[in-house]
LUMLUM-215117 format. One record per residue (C-alpha): z negated, x negated, y negated; residue number from 1. Coordinates in steps of 0.2 Angstrom, whole numbers, plus 5000, padded with zeros to 4 digits. Layout:
BEGIN
    z    x    y pos
    Z    X    Y NUM
...
// end
This chain:
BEGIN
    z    x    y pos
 4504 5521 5035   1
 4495 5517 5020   2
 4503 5522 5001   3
 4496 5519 4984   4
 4494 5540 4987   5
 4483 5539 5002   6
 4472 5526 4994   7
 4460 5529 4982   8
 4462 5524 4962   9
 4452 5507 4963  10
 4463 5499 4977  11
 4479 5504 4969  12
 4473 5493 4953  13
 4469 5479 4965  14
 4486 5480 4973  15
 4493 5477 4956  16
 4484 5463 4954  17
 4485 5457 4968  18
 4504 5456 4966  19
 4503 5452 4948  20
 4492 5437 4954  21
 4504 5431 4968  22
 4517 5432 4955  23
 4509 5420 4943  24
 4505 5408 4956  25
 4521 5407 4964  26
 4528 5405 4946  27
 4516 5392 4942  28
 4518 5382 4959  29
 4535 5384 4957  30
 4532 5375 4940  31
 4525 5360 4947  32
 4534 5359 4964  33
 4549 5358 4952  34
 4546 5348 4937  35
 4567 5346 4933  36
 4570 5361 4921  37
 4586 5365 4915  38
 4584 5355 4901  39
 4578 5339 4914  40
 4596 5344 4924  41
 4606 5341 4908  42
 4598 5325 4903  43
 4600 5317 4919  44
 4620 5323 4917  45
 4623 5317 4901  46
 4615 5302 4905  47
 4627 5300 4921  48
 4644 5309 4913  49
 4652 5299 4899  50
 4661 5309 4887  51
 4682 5312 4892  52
 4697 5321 4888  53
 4708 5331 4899  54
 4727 5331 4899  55
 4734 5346 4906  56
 4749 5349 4909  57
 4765 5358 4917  58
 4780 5353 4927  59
 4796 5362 4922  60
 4811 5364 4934  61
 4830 5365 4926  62
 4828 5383 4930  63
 4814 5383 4918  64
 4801 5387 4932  65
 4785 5377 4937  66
 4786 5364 4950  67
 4775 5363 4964  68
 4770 5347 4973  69
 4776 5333 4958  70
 4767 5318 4957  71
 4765 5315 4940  72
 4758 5297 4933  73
 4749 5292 4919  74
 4747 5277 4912  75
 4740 5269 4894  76
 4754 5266 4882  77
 4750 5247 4878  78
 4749 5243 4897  79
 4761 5244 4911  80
 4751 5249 4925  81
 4749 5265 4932  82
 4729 5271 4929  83
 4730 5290 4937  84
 4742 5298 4948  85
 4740 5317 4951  86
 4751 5329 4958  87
 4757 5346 4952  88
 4749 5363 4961  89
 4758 5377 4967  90
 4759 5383 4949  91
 4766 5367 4944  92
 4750 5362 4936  93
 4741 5345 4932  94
 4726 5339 4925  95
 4718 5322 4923  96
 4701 5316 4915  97
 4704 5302 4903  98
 4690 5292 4892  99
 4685 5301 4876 100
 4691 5292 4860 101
 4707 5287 4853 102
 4720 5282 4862 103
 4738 5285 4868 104
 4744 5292 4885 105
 4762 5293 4894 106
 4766 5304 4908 107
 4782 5304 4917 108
 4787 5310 4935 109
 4791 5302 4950 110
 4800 5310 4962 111
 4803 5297 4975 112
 4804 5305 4992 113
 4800 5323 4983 114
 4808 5334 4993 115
 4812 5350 4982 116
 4809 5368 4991 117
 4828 5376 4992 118
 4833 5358 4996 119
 4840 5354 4978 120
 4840 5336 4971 121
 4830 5333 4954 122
 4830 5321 4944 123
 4814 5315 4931 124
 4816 5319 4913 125
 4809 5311 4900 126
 4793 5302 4897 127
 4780 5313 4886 128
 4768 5303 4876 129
 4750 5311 4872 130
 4738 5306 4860 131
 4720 5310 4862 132
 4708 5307 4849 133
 4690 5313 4855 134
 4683 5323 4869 135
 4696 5337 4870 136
 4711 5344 4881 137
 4729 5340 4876 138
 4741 5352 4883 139
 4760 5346 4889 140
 4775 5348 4900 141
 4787 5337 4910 142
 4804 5345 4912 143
 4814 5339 4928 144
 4834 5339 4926 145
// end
């Protein structure tokens, strides 16, 4: 077996090199075999991703614990359609991406055919109304009676 020991002092400096070298032209074919850098990635994102807002949000039992499986709906506060629907995780958790800019949210729950774990009937509380004004995250609850 051949070691840097066994050989002598001139072909331990070529071995260097040698790797030196094969590290530089992996790097540089890398360069050019790869020409989207990190800062190419994150153009082609923002140029791809509009800015939003994310509402997030719990769902409260009576019992004051989280609610898993809600679906929760969201809709703009000057229109009557529904625009998202989600539903709550097992840690009674939602959250929705909405466009960035000023505007006003409301969010209720709807438990038609919701089926509660301990067999227990619930009913929707209240609708919450959110305001977003730019690119940020808006924190709620809905509480279930």
């Amino acid at each position: 077996m051949i070691t840097p020991r066994t050989l002598p002092p001139f072909f331990c400096v070529v071995l260097v090199r040698n790797w030196a070298f094969r590290i530089a032209v992996t790097g540089l074919l890398l360069g050019l075999l790869c020409p989207v850098g990190a800062s190419g990635f994150s153009s082609w994102q923002n140029k791809h991703e509009q800015p939003y807002a994310l509402i997030y949000g719990t769902v409260w039992g009576p019992d004051d614990r989280p609610v898993t499986g809600v679906r929760v709906k969201i809709r703009r506060e000057n229109e009557k359609k529904v625009r998202w629907e989600v539903y709550s995780t097992r840690l009674g958790e939602f959250t929705q991406r909405v466009p960035a800019g000023k505007a006003d949210y409301v969010i209720w729950a709807d438990l038609k055919g919701y089926r509660h774990q301990n067999g227990r009937h619930l009913q929707p509380g209240e609708e919450v109304k959110v305001h977003v004004e730019f690119d940020e995250r808006v924190d709620t609850g809905l509480h279930l009676k």
